[in-house]
C-alpha positions in Angstrom: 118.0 121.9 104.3 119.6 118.6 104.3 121.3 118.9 100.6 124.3 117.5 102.3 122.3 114.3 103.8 120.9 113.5 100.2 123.4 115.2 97.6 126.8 114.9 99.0 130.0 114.7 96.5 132.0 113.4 99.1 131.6 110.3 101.3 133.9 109.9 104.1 132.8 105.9 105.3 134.7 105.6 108.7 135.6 102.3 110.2 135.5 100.9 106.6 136.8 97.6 107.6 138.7 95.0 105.1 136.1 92.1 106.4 133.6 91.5 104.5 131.2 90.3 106.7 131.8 93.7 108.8 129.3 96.6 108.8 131.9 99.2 107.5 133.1 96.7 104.7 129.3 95.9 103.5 129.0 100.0 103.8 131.8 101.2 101.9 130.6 97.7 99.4 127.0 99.0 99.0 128.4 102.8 97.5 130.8 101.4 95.3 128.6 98.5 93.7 125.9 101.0 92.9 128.1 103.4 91.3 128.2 106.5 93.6 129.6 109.2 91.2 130.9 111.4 93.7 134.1 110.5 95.7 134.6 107.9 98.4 137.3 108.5 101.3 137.5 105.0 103.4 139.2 105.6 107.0 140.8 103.1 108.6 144.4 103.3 110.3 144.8 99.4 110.0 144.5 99.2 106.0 145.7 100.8 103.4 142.8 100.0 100.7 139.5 98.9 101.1 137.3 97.8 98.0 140.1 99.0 96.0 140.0 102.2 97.5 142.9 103.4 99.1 142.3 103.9 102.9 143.2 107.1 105.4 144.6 106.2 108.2 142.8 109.5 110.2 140.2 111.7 108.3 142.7 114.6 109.1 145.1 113.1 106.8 142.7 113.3 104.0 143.9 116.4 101.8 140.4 117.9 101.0 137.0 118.3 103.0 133.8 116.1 102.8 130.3 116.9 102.7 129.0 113.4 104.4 131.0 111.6 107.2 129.1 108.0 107.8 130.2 107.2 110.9 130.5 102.5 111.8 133.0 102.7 114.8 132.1 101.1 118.0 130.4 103.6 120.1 133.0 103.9 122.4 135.2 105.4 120.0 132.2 107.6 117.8 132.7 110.8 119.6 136.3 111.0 118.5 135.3 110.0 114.7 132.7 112.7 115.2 134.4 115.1 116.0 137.1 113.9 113.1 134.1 114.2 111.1 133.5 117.9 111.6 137.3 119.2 111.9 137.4 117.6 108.0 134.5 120.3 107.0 131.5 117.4 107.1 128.0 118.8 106.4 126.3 116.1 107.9 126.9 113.0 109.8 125.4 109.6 110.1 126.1 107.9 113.0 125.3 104.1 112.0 126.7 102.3 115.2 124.8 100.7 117.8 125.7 100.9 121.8 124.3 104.5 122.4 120.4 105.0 124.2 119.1 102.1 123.6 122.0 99.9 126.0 121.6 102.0 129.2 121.8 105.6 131.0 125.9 105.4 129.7 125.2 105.0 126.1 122.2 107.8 126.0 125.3 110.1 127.5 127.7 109.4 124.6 124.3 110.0 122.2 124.3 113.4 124.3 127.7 113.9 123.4 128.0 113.7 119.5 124.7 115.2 119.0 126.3 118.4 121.1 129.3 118.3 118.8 127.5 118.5 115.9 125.0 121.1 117.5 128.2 123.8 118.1 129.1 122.9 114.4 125.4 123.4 113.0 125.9 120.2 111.2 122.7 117.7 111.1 123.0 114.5 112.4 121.6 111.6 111.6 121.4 108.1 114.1 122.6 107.1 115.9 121.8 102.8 115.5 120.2 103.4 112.4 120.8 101.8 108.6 121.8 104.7 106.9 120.2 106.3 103.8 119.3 105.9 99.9 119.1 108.5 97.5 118.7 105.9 94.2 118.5 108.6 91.4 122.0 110.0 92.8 123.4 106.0 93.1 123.8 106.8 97.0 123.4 103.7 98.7 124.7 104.1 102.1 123.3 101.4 103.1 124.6 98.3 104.4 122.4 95.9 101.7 123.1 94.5 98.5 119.2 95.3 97.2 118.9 98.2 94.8 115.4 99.5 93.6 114.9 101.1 90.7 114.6 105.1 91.2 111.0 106.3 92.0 108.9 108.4 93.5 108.3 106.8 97.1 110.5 107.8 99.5 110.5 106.2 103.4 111.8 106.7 106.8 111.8 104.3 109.5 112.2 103.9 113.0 113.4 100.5 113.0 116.4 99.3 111.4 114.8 95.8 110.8 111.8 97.5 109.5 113.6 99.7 106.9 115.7 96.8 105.9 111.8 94.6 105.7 110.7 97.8 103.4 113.5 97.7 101.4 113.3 94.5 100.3 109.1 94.7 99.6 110.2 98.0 97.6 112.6 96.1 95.6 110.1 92.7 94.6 107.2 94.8 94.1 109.0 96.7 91.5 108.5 100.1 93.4 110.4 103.1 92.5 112.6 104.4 95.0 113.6 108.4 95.6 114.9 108.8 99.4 115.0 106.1 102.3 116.0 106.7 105.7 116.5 104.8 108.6 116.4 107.6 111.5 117.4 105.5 114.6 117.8 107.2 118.3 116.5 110.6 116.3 119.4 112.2 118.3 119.0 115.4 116.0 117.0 114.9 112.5 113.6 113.5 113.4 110.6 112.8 111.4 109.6 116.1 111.3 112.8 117.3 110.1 112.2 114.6 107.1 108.5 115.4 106.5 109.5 118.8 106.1 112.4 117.8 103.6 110.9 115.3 101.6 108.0 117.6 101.7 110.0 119.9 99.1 112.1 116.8 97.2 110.8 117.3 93.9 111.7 113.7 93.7 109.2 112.3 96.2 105.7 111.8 94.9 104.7 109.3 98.3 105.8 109.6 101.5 106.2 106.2 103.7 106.7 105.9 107.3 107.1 103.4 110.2 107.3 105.2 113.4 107.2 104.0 117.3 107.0 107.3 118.5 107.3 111.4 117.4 109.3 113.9 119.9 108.1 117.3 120.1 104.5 116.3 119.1 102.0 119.7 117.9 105.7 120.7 116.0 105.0 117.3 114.0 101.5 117.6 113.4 102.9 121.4 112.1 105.5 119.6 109.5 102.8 117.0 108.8 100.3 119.3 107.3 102.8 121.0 105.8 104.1 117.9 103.6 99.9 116.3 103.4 99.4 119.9 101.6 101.9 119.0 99.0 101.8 114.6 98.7 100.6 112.0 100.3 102.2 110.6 103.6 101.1 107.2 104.5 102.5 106.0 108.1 102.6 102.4 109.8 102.8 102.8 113.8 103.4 100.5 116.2 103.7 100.1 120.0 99.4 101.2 119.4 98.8 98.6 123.0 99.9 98.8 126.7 102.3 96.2 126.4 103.7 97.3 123.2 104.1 100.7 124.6 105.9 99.2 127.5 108.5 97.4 125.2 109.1 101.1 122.9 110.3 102.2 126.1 112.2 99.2 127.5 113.9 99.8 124.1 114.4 103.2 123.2 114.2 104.6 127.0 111.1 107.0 125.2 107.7 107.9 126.9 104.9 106.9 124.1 101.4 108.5 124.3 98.5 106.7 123.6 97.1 105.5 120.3 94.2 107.6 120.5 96.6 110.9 120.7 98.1 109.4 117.5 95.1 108.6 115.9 93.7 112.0 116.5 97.1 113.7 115.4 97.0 111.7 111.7 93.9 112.7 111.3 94.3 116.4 112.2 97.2 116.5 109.7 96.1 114.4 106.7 98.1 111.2 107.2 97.0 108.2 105.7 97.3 105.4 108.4 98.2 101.7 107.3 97.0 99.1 109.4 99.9 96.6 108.7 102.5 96.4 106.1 100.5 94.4 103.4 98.5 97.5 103.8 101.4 100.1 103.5 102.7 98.7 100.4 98.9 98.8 98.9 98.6 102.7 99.9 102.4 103.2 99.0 101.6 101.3 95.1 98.1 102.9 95.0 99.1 106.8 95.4 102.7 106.3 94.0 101.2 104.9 90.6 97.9 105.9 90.2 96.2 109.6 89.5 94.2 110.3 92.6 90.2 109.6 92.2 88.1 112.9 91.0 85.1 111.4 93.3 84.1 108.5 95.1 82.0 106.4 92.8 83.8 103.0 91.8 83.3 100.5 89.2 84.1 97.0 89.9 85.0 94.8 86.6 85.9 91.2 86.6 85.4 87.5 85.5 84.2 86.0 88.4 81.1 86.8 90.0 82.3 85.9 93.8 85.0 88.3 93.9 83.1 91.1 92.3 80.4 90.9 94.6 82.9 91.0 97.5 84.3 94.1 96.1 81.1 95.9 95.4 80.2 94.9 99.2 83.3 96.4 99.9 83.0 99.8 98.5 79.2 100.2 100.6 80.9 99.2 103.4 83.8 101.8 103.2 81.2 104.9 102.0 81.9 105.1 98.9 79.5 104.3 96.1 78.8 101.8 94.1 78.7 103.4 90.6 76.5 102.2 87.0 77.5 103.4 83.3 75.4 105.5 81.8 73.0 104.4 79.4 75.4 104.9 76.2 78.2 103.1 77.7 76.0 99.8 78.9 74.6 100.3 75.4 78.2 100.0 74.0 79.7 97.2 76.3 76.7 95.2 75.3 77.4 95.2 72.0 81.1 94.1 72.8 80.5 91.3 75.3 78.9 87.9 75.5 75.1 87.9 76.0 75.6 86.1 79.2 77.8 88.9 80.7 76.4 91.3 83.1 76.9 95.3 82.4 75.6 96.4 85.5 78.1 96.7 89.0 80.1 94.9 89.2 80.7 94.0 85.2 81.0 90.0 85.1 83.2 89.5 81.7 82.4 85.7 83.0 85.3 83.2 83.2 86.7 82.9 79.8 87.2 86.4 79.7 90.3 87.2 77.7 92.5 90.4 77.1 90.1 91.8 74.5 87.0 91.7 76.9 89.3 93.5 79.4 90.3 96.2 77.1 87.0 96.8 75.3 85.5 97.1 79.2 88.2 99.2 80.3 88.0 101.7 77.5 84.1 102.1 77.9 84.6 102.7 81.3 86.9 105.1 81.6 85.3 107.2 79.0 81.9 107.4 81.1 81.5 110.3 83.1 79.8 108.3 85.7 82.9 106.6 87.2 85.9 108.2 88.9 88.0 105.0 89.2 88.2 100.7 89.3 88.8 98.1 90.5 89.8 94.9 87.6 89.4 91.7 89.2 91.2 88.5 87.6 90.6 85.2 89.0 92.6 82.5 87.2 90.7 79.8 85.6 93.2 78.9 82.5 96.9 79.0 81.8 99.1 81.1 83.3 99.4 83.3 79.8 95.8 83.5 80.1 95.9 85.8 83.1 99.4 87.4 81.6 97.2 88.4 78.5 94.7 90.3 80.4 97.4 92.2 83.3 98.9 93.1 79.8 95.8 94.8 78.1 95.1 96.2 81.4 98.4 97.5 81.6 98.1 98.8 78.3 94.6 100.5 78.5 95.3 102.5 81.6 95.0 106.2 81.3 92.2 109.0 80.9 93.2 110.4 85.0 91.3 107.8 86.3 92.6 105.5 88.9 92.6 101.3 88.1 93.4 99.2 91.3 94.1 95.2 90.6 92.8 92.4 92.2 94.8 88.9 90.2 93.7 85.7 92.3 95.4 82.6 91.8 98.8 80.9 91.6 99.1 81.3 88.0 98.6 85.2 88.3 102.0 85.1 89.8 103.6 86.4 86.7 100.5 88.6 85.7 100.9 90.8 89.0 104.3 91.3 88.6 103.3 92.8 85.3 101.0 94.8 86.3 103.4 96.3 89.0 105.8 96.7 86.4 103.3 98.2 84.4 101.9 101.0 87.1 98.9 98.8 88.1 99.0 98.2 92.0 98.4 94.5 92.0 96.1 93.6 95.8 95.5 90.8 97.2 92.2 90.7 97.7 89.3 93.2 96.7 88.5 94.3 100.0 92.5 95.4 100.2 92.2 97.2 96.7 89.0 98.9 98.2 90.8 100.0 101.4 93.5 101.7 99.2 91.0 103.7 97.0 89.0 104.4 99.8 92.5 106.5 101.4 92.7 107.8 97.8 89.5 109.7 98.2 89.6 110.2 101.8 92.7 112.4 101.1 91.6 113.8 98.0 88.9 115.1 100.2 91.2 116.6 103.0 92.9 118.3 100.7 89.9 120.2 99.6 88.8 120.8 102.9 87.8 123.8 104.1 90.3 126.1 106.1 90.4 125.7 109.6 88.1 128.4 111.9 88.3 128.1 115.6 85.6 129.9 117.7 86.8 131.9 120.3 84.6 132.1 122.9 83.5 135.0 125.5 84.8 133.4 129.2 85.7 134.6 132.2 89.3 133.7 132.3 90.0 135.4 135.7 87.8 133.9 137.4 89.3 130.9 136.6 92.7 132.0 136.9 92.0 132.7 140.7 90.7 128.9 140.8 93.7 127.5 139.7 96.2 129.6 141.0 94.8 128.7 144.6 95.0 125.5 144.1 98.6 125.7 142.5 99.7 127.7 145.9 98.5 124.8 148.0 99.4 122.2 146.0 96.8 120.5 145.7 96.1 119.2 142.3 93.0 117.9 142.5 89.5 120.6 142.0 86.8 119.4 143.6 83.2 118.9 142.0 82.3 122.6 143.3 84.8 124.5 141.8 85.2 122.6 138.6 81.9 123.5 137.8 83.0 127.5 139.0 85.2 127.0 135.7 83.0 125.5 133.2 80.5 128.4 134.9 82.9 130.5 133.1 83.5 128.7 130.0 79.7 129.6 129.4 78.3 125.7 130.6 74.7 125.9 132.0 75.4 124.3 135.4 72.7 123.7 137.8 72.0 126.0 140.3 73.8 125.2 143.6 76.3 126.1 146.7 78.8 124.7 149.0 77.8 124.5 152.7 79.4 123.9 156.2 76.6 123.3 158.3 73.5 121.9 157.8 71.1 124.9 158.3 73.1 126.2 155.5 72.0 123.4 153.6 69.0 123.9 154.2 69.1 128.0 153.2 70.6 126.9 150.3 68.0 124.5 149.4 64.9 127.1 149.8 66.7 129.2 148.0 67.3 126.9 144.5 64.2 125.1 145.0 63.5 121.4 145.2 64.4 118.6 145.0 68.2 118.8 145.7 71.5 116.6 145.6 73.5 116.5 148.4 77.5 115.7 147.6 80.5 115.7 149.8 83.3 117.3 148.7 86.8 116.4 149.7 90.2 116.4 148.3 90.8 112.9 149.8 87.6 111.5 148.0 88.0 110.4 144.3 84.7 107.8 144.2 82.6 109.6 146.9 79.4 107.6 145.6 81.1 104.3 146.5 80.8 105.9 150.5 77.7 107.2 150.3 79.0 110.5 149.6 75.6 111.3 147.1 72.6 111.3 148.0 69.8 112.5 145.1 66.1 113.8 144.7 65.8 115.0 148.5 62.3 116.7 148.5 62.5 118.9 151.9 64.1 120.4 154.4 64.2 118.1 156.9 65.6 115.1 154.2 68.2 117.7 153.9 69.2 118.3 157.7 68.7 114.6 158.0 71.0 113.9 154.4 73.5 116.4 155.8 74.0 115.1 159.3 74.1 111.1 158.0 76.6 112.3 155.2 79.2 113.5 157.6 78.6 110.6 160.0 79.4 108.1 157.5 82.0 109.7 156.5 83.7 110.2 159.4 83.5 106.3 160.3 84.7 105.6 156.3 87.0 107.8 155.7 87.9 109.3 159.0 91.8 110.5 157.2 89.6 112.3 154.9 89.9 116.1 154.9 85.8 117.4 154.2 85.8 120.8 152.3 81.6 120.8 153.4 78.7 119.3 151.1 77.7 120.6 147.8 73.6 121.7 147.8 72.8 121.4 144.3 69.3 121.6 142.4 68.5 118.2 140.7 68.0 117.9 136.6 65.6 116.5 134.8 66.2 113.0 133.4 68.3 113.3 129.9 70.5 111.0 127.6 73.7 111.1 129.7 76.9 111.5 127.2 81.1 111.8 128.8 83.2 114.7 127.9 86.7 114.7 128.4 90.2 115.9 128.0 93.7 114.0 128.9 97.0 115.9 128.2 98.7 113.4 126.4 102.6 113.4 126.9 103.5 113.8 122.9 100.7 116.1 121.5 99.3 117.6 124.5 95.2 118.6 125.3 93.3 115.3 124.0 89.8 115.7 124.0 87.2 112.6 124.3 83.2 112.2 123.5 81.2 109.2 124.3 77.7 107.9 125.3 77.3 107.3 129.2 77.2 103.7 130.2 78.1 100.6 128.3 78.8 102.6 125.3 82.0 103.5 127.0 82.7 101.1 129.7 81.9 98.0 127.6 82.0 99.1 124.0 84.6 101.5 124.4 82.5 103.3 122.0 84.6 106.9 122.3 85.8 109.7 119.7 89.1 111.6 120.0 90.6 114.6 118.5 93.3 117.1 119.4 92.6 120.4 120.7 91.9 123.5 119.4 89.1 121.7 117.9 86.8 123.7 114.9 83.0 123.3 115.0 83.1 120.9 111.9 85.7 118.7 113.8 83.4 118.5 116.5 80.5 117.8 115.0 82.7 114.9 112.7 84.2 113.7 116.0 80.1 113.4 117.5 79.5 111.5 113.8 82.3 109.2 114.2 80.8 107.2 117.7 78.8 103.8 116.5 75.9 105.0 118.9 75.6 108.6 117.0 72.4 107.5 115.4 71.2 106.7 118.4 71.9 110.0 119.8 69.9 111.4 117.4 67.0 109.1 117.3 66.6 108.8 121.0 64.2 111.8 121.6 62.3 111.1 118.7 61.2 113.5 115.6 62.7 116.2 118.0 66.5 114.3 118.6 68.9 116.3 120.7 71.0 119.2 120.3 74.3 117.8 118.8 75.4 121.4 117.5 74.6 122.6 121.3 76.7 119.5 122.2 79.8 120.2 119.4 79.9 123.5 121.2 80.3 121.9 124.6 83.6 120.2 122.7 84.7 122.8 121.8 84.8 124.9 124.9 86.7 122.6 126.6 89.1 123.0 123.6 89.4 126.2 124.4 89.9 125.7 128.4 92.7 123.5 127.7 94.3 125.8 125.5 94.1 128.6 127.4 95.2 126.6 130.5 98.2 124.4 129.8 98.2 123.7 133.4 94.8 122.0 133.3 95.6 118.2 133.1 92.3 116.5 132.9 88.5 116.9 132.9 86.3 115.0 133.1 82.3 116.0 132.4 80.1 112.9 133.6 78.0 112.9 132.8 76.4 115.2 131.0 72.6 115.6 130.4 71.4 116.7 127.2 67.4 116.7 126.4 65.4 117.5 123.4 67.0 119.9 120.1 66.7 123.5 121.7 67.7 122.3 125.3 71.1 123.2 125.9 73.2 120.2 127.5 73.9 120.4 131.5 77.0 119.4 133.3 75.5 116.9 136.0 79.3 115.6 137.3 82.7 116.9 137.1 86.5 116.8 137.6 89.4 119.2 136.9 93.1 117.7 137.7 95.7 120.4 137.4 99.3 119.0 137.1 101.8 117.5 134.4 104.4 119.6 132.0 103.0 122.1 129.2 103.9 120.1 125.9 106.7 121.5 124.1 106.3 123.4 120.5 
């Protein structure tokens, strides 16, 4: 798909400047330092050669076509180079000036512009203000940098110019192997789900590395994200994850950015291995790019310092994955081959004057023993620098057997000993909690990958009766559905609501009263009134009729004096519940990846401890039930009632009903369940509170 992008035989660099310090210069510099076997066709009517290539005035004087136009004009004169561009037979453009939607409403037209032109010519685009692109085993570097990595298989796109120049440079000192790198700009055409998709199928690309601000069309890349997590790993870094960084992504790139949650529930949805910062990135990116992926989870810790090892093994609890011992033989063996002093249990202390062949003999042992499926190999220098070179060297050396080694070399004189072991294909951390985190990915993708396939229930509703709800409401434009008729619709999306009616009048009320039993609630329900309870708009446990006349009357007085603009639709008669663990669900349509929905425990829990789970709807009952697992206060949902606990699969199905009313209703915008009362295991959960907002655009696919 983009074979022109990555593979093209001829370059077209336009603007190629004679100044060195120029953009075009450093270009047109970068392809002919690292040897670009194909042909290079510098444009620039004031020169005649550039880098000892001889120079086209106009690309139209240049006697044969091009596969790749690269594009360093100022912007104000990039739609006629475009347009050059494609009249010369160009495949695909890059577009590396700046001066386009990120300086102002003028600039995003010109973006408009070229992408058009290359739209009509069905020519891929890439930019614009972005770096340009790498393909190292091909020696294209069109790239404005003097770095060169060796070739690999970690290939990266980036948002941000300054961060792709950043990973670049990490790539190039850690010794990483390089296949693709992309720096995708204003994403006026190729986005990152166009590259997902193609590095997806780059034979070349074992690990796929990311830094993104924000996606575009969001469900289509959570469709290109799964398809590439199916096939490798794809590790992402996102910013703009707070308010105020949010505010500046937009400031920047004039882009709307959905919340981190959204995100968060998207990577997860699709397999993508999130990195925290870029120390962590460039773990993940080492770990999966040089080492076999784990078989299981349980990890052996080896070093010579007892500290350290302890850490680690602390480390590995603490991210659920288990400590592991060496069978009987094996101890048996390493006992024999180590110092009486050493310990063989987990983690293994080769104690401090532990040199190469203590390393080696351990290493052997261990990855030989059926009880481990990878480890982590501390080193903590307490000698001469050679010392610690010695043992990165056997450990270098004694790799192997499928099982994964991560490397934790402390000290200033392990300098040299982790560059060896990157060298070597040991991911050298720096630290063993950081080494931990990376295996931790390891087997957290190895076990999405062999995850069952996705079911999503379909439930029996009543979708008409809904449909009438809504479309009402749409007619009169009025976006907000009040407490009685949101629980109409979760009436028909088969929630056990309590019994109850809408009345104008107060013997109404009290008709409606005798009739469900009591005692009742009494609510008022109004358009006008979001927090109703803050003006007495609730009144609870009434026990007859005359608290209801009385309830009634007093509501509608207060109100009147309170709110006197407010419109009252009449109050809501409804039979109160039984006291019950009160829990919050919830849906937002999030502006990139559309129904969002939330699970919490009622008070503190979320206001204070914002102790909430997330994931993207349609959810399956598995994701529910993992979303419930995922709160800090799960195990007290299940303790709280005792032997007996509470429903939680009664509750995952709750989840995922309002999965299903969002996607049957892109129109619905948010609800909000609070809360909702759930009793002993066997009780079904009952929707005490709720709110239905209708409004916002349906998310594009």
């Amino acid at each position: 798909m983009l074979e022109p992008l990555f593979n093209p035989q001829t370059v077209a660099v336009i603007g190629a400047s004679r100044r060195p310090d120029a953009f075009g210069h450093r270009l047109l510099a970068g392809l002919v330092e690292a040897g670009f076997p194909g042909t290079l066709v510098p444009v620039n009517p004031a020169a005649s050669e550039v880098c000892g290539l001889p120079c086209q005035p106009r690309l139209a004087t240049f006697p044969g076509s091009i596969d790749l136009a690269l594009v360093a004009v100022p912007a104000a004169v990039c739609k006629e180079a475009v347009r050059e561009a494609l009249d010369a037979g160009a495949r695909a453009v890059a577009v590396l000036s700046v001066g386009f939607r990120e300086a102002g409403e003028a600039g995003a037209e010109r973006e408009r512009e070229i992408a058009e032109l290359c739209r009509q010519r069905d020519v891929r685009l890439l930019g614009p203000n972005c770096l340009g692109l790498i393909n190292a085993s091909r020696r294209l570097f069109a790239f404005a940098s003097p770095l060169r990595p060796k070739p690999g298989g970690i290939s990266v796109f980036s948002q941000s110019s300054a961060v792709c120049a950043l990973l670049l440079e990490r790539l190039t000192a850690d010794h990483l192997g390089l296949a693709k790198m992309i720096s995708i700009g204003n994403k006026a055409d190729l986005s990152e789900s166009d590259l997902l998709r193609a590095l997806a199928e780059d034979h070349e690309t074992k690990v796929i590395v990311a830094y993104l601000e924000s996606v575009g069309a969001g469900p289509g890349f959570v469709r290109a994200a799964e398809h590439a997590t199916a096939r490798k790993p794809v590790i992402i870094l996102r910013s703009a994850t707070t308010l105020a960084g949010r505010k500046a992504v937009a400031a920047h790139s004039g882009e709307v950015i959905g919340q981190d949650s959204a995100y968060g529930a998207a990577f997860r949805r699709a397999g993508i291995i999130r990195a925290e910062d870029i120390r962590g990135l460039f773990n993940l990116a080492a770990a999966f790019s040089l080492q076999p992926l784990p078989r299981g989870s349980r990890v052996l810790i080896l070093t010579n310092a007892g500290g350290p090892g302890i850490m680690a093994v602390d480390a590995v609890e603490r991210a659920g994955l288990t400590a592991a011992y060496l069978d009987p033989q094996s101890a048996t063996r390493l006992r024999q081959k180590l110092p009486r002093a050493a310990t063989i249990y987990n983690p293994i202390d080769l104690l401090a004057g532990a040199g190469p062949e203590d390393y080696r003999a351990a290493l052997s042992i261990a990855l030989t023993d059926h009880n481990i499926d990878a480890l982590v190999v501390i080193c903590v220098g307490q000698g001469p620098e050679s010392q610690s070179l010695a043992n990165a060297q056997a450990l270098v050396a004694g790799q192997g057997g499928g099982k994964p080694i991560l490397a934790c070399f402390l000290g200033h004189e392990a300098r040299t000993a982790r560059d060896c072991l990157l060298t070597g294909g040991v991911p050298a951390c720096g630290s063993p909690e950081e080494a931990v985190a990376a295996l931790k990915a390891m087997w957290e993708y190895v076990s999405w990958r062999n995850r069952p396939p996705r079911v999503v229930t379909r439930f029996k509703v009543n979708r008409r009766r809904v449909e009438r709800i809504i479309s009402r409401h749409q007619r009169g434009q009025r976006p907000r559905i009040n407490e009685a008729k949101a629980k109409d619709i979760l009436r028909a999306y088969s929630f056990l609501v309590p019994a109850g009616r809408l009345a104008a009048s107060a013997e109404e009320a009290v008709e409606i009263a005798d009739r469900i039993g009591y005692p009742v609630a009494l609510k008022v329900i109004s358009p006008d009134l979001v927090r109703k309870g803050e003006l007495d708009g609730v009144r609870l446990n009434i026990p007859n009729r005359q608290g209801v006349r009385d309830g009634f009357d007093l509501m509608l007085l207060r109100m009147a004096r309170q709110a006197p603009q407010a419109a009252i639709d009449g109050i809501y008669v409804e039979k109160m519940l039984d006291r019950g663990l009160e829990v919050i669900l919830g849906l937002h349509r999030d502006p990139q990846f559309g129904p969002l929905l939330m699970f919490g425990l009622g008070g503190i829990n979320v206001e204070v401890m914002k102790d909430v789970a997330f994931n993207l709807a349609p959810i399956t009952f598995d994701e529910a039930m993992t979303m419930l697992a995922s709160t800090r206060s799960y195990r007290s949902l299940l303790e709280r009632r005792g032997e007996a606990g509470v429903d939680v699969a009664a509750l995952a199905g709750c989840l995922q009903r309002i999965s299903q009313l969002a996607t049957d209703f892109p129109q619905i915008a948010e609800v909000e369940i609070n809360p909702l009362i759930i009793g002993e295991s066997g009780g079904e959960p009952v929707v005490a509170n709720a709110k239905i907002t209708l409004g916002g655009e349906i998310i594009g696919q």
